[in-house]
C-alpha positions in Angstrom: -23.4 18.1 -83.0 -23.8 14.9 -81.4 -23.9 14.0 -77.3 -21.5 11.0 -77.8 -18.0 11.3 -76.5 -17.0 9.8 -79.6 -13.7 11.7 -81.4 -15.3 14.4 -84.2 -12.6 14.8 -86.5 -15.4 17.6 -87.8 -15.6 19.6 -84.7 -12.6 22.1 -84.2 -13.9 22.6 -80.7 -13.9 18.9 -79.7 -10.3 19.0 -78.5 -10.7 21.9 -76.2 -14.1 21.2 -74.5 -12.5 18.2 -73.6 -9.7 20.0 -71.8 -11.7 22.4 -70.1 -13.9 19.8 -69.2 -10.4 17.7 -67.8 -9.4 20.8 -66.2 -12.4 21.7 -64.3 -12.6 18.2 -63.4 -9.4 17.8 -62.1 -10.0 21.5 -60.2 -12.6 20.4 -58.6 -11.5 17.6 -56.8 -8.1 19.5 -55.8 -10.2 22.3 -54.4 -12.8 20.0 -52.6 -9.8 17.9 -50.9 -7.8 21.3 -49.8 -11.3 22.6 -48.2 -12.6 19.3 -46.5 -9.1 20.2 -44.2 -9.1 21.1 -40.8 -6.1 23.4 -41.6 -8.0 25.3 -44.3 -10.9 25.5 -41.7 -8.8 26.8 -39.0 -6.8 29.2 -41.5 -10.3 30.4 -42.9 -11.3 30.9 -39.4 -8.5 33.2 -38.1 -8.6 35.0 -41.6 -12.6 35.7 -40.7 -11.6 36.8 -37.1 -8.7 39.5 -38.1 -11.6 41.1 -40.9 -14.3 41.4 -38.4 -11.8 42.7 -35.7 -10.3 45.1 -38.3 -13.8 46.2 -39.7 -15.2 47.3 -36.3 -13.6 50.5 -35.9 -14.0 51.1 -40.0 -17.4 50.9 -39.9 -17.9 53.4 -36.8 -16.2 55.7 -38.6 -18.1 55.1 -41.8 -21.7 55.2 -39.5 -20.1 58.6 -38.3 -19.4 60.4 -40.8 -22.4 59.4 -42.4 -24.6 60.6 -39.7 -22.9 63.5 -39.8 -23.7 64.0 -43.3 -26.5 63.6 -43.2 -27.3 65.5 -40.4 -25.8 68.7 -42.1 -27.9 68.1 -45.5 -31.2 67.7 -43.1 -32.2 64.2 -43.9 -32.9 61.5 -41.3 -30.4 59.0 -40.0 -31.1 55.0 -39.9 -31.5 55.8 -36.1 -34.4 58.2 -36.8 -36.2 56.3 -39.3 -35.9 53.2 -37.0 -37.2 55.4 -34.1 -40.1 56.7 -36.7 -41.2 52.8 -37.5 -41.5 51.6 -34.0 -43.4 54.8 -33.0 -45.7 54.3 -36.0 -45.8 50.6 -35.2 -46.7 51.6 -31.4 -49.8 54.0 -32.7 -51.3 51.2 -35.1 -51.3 48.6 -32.3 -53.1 51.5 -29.7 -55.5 52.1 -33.0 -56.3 48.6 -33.0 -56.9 48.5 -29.6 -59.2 51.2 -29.9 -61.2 50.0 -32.6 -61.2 46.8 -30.6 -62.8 48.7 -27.2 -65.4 50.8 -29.9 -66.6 47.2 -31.9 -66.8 45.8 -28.3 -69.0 48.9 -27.3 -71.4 48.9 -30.3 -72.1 45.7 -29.9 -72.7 46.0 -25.7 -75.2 49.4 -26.9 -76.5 46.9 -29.7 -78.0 44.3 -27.5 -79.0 46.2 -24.6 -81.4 48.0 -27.1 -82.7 45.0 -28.9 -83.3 44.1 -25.4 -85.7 47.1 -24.5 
């Protein structure tokens, strides 16, 4: 099949590609003019505002009895493996540090014996 919009009385297809190509097209442009709106904005706006007020409490609940669950089969909750990371993240940095203090250390023993 060719790239040229000319008419294929050959292709059975021809008719409808162009339609759904039309179509498209012509949804499109309706659907870019009704969103470039302010009143869409604003209508899209309060829409967004009523879900997140409406989803608060939901998802307390949900976080609830999910802690709850989990809680009663013995496995950690977000809350404890966040408390895990940071203490893990607070024990590499003192680590560091401490390697820091021995490589400062070695090096202070180092000289003063290629000194004597």
């Amino acid at each position: 099949m060719s790239n040229n919009d000319t008419y294929n009385p050959f292709d059975p297809t021809g008719m409808f590609k162009e339609m759904r190509d039309a179509n498209v097209d012509a949804w499109s442009k309706a659907m870019l003019q009704m969103v470039h709106t302010d009143a869409y904005a604003e209508s899209t706006g309060v829409m967004l505002d009523a879900w997140l007020t409406s989803s608060g409490p939901f998802r307390k609940a949900i976080e609830s009895s999910m802690s709850q669950a989990l809680s009663s089969l013995n496995l950690p909750t977000r809350e404890d493996i966040t408390r895990l990371a940071e203490r893990m993240t607070n024990i590499e940095m003192r680590l560091d540090d401490l390697d820091a203090c021995i490589q400062s250390l070695v090096k202070s023993t180092q000289r003063e014996e290629n000194q004597s």
